[in-house]
Structure formats: C-alpha cells, structure tokens
C-alpha atoms as one frame of an Amber mdcrd trajectory, in Angstrom:
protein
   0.000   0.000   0.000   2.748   2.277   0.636   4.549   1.652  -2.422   1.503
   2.616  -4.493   1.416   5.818  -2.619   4.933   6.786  -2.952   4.526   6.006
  -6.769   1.198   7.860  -7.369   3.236  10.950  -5.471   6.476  10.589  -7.962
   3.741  10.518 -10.711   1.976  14.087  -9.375   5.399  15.499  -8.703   6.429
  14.616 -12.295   3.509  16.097 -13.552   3.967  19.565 -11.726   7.296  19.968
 -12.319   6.854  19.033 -16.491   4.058  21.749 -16.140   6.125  24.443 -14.283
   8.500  23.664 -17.282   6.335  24.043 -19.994   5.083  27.722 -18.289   8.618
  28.925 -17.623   9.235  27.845 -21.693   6.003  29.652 -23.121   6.975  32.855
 -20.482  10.137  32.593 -22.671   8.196  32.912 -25.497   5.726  35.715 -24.865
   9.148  37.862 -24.077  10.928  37.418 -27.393   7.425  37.893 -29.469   7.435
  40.965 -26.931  10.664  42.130 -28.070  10.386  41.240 -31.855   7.403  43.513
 -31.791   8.940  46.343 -29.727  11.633  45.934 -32.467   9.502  45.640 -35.742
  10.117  49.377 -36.872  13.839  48.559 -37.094  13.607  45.237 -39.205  13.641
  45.481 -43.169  10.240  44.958 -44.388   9.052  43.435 -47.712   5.440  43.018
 -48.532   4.180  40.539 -50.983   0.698  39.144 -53.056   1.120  35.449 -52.033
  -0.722  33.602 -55.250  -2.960  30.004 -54.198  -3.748  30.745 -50.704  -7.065
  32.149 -51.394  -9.146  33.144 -54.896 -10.363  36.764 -52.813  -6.343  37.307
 -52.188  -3.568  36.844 -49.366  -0.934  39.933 -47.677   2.186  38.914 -46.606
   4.389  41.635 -44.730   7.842  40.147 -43.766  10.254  41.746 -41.400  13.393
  40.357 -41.145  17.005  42.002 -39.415  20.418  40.994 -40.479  20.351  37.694
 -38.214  17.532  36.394 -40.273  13.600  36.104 -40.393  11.947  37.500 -37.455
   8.134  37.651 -38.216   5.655  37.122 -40.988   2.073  38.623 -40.733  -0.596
  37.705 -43.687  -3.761  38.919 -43.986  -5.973  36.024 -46.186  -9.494  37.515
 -47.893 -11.831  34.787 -48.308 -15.273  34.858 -49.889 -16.876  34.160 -46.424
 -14.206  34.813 -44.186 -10.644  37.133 -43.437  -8.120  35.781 -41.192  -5.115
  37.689 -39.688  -1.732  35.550 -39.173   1.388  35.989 -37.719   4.450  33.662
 -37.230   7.512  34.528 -35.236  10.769  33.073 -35.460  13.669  32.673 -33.657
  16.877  32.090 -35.853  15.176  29.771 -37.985  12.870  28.615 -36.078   9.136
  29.163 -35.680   8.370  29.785 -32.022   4.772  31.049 -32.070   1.931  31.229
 -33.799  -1.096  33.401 -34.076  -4.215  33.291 -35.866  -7.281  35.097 -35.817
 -10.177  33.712 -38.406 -13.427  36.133 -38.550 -16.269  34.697 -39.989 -18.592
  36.466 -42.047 -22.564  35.793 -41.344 -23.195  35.662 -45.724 -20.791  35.929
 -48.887 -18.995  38.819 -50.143 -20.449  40.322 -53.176 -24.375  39.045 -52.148
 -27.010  42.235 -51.971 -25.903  43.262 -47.729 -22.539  43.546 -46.709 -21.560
  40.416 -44.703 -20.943  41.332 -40.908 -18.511  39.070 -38.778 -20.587  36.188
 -36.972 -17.207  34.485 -35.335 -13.719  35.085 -34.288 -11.665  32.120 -33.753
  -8.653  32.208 -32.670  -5.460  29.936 -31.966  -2.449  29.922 -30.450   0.449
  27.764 -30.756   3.695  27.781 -28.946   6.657  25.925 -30.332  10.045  24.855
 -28.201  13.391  23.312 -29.459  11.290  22.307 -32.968   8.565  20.879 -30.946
   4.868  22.088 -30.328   4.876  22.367 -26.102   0.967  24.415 -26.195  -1.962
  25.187 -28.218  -4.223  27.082 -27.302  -8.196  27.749 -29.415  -9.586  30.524
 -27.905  -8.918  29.742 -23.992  -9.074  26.147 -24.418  -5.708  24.209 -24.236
  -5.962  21.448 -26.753  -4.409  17.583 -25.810  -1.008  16.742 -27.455  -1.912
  13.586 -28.802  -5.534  14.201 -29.799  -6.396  14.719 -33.800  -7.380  18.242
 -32.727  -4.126  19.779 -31.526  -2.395  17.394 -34.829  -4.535  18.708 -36.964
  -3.822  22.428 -35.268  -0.604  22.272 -35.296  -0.021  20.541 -38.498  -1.977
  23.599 -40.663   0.133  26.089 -39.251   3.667  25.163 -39.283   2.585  24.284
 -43.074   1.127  27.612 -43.624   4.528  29.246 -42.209   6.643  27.129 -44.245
   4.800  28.210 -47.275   5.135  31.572 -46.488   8.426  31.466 -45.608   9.314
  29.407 -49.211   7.289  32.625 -50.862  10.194  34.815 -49.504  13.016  33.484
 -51.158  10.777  33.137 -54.582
C-alpha cells in the first residue's frame, strides 16, 4: 500500500514539475514575441501578393534584421471569411503562432454587406522544434488528440509556405 502511494506521489510530482516547465518555456516565449514587436520598426520589411492561398487574395508583410527572419504577418481575404496571421521566429525557427479567423454571417459580393458572426482564434507555442501548447480561444488542446495534430499541423505548413514565398 505504501509503495503505491509513494509512486502515485512521484507521478503528481512529475507532472507539476513538467508543467512548471512548460510555463517557464512559453513565459520565454511571450518575451521574445514581446521584443520582436517592440523591435519591428527597425527590421527590413518586404510586402508581398502570395498567389494560391485564397481566390479573394492573401498579404504577406515580412520583417526580417540581419540575423535572419523575425516575423511574418498575412492577412488572407476569403469569400466568407478574413483571417489575420502571424508567425515569429527565432533564428530559424518558428516559435509562435497566431491566428485570428473572422467569420462572415453571408458571402462577399451578395445584396448586404456580410458582418462578422465568429472570431476564432489559436495559439500555438513551439520549443526546441517541438509544439509544447496550443491554445483555441482559452481552451488548451491535448497533445496527442487529432485536434491539436490537426492544429498544429496547418500552421507550421502555412509558415513554411510563407516562408518558401520569400526566397521566390
């Protein structure tokens, strides 16, 4: 009886201290998106159409410094939607994701001007080349679950083809 005690307490202590280390990793985070955006005015910028992302048309602004790519933001214009995203890097690697998707209540180009019916949005925070949180609206999807793989999986593709549009 003891030993399953001791064991289910190794198991809880494992579990707190992975979790402080996850929070001390995405604190990380939120300070270097902090300073790439207190920095952003600084950073050569290069805007760009990005062709096949979306028939209404897709915005790319990149800002990048002499150490590399720093951030991408693309605005994508859909026929029943507009989403706003924006991938930060760190040397070459993507560290954080946002994404806002507004939802229009109709089409564009129908008789009334469509009006925004939802905002999603997701958040996805990336560690030594490895997803460590995402987040869809202010619920914190499962590692593991087809959710968060599917999450995840759309917008580390989306960055990579953004990025590849930059050297084009």
């Amino acid at each position: 009886m003891k030993l399953a005690v001791f064991i289910i307490f190794l198991v809880m202590l494992a579990s707190v201290a992975a979790h402080a280390q996850v929070e001390k990793q995405i604190a990380s985070i939120r300070a270097e998106v902090a300073a790439i955006n207190k920095a952003a005015t600084i950073y050569d910028k290069k805007t760009r159409n990005i062709d096949g992302i979306s028939t209404e048309g897709a915005e790319a602004t990149y800002y990048q410094s002499g150490k590399g790519l720093k951030k991408i933001v693309v605005q994508v214009y859909g026929e029943t939607f507009r989403a706003t995203d924006e991938f930060y890097y760190s040397g070459e690697e993507l560290i954080f994701a946002f994404q806002k998707l507004s939802k229009y209540n109709g089409s564009i180009g129908t008789r009334s001007a469509p009006k925004i019916a939802r905002i999603e949005e997701t958040r996805l925070y990336r560690s030594g080349d490895k997803t460590i949180r995402i987040l869809s609206g202010k619920k914190a999807l499962k590692p593991g679950e087809i959710e968060f793989t599917e999450k995840e999986y759309e917008l580390i593709e989306f960055a990579d083809q953004l990025k590849a549009e930059l050297d084009k």
